[in-house]
C-alpha positions as CSV (number, residue, x, y, z in Angstrom):
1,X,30.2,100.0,41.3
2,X,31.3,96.7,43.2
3,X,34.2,95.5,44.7
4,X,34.3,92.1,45.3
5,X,36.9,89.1,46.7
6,X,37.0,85.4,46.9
7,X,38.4,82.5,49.2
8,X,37.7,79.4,48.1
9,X,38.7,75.7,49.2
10,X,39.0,76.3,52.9
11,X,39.5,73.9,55.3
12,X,36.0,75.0,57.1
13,X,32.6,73.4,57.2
14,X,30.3,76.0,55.4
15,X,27.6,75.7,58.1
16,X,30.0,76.8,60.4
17,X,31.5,79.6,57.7
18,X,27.9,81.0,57.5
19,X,27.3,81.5,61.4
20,X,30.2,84.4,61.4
21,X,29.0,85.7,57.6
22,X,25.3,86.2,59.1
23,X,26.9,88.4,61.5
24,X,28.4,91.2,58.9
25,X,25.8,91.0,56.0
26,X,24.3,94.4,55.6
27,X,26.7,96.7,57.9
28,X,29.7,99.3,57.3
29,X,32.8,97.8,57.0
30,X,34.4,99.2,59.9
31,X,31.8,97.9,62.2
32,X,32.1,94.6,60.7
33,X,35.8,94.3,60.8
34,X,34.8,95.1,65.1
35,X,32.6,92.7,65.2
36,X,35.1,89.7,63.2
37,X,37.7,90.8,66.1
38,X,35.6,89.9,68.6
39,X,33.8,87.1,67.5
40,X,35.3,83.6,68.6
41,X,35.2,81.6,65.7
42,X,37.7,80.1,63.6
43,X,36.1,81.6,60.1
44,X,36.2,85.4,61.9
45,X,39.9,85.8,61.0
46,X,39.1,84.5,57.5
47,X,36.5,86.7,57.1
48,X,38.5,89.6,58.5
49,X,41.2,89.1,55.8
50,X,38.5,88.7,52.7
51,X,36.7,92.1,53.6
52,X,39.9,93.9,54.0
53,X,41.3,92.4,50.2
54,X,38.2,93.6,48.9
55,X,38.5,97.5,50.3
56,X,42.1,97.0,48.7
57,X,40.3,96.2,45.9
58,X,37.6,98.8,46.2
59,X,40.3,101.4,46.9
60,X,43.2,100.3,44.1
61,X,40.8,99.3,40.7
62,X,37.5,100.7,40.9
63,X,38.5,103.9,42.9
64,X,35.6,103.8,45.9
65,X,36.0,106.3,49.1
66,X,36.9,103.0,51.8
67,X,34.9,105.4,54.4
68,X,31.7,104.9,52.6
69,X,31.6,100.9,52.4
70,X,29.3,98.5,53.1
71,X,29.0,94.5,52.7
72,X,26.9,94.0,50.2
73,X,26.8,90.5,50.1
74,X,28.7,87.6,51.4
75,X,28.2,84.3,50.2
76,X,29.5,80.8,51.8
77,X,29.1,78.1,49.3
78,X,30.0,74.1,49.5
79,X,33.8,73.6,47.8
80,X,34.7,69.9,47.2
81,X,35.0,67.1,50.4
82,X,37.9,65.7,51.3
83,X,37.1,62.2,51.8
84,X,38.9,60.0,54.3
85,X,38.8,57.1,56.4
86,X,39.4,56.2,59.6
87,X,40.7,52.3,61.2
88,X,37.9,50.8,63.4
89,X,37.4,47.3,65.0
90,X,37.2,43.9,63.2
91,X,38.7,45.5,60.2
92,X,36.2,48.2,59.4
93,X,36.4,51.3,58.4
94,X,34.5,54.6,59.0
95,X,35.0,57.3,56.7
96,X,35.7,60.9,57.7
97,X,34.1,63.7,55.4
98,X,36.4,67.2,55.5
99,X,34.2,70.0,54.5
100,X,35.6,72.9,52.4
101,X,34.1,75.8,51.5
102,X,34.3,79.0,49.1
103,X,33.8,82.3,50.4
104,X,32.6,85.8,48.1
105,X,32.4,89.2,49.8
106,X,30.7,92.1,47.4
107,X,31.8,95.6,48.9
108,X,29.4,98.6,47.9
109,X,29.6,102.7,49.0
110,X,26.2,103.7,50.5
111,X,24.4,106.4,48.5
112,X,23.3,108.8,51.3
């Protein structure tokens, strides 16, 4: 059994998303949640929050022991740009691309 959870169209560039997902993939949700509290990125507290709605969810629907969990996978994907512009000389304008991105966590229990 699975639990999963999803964010998706935040403000944050997916490159930068996937620096703090690299960090939990593949360990115990406890240690990861210690390593998001201590990791200074913006996406940590974002992160933080998505793993613990998916142990709600792990605990509440499918019924999982939370002591037991691990991140299966977590997934940062490209959402939709937001696409705007910016006033420069003689006229011109440079536009300014606003990344967004769309975040999955899959929860599992470890077998041994």
């Amino acid at each position: 059994m699975e639990a999963r959870a999803t964010l998706k169209f935040v403000r944050i560039a997916p490159r930068k998303a996937r620096l703090v997902a690299d960090l939990v993939r593949g360990k115990d949700v406890g240690r990861a949640l210690d390593l998001l509290q201590f990791a200074e990125k913006r996406s940590a507290p974002l992160i933080a929050r998505l793993i613990k709605s998916a142990m709600a969810n792990a605990s509440e629907t499918v019924g999982m022991d939370v002591d037991r969990l691990y991140v299966k996978t977590i997934t940062v994907d490209k959402g939709p740009t937001l696409k705007r512009w910016l006033p420069r000389a003689m006229g011109r304008a440079s536009r300014i691309n606003k990344m967004t991105s769309h975040i999955q966590v899959v929860l599992d229990e470890n077998r041994a």
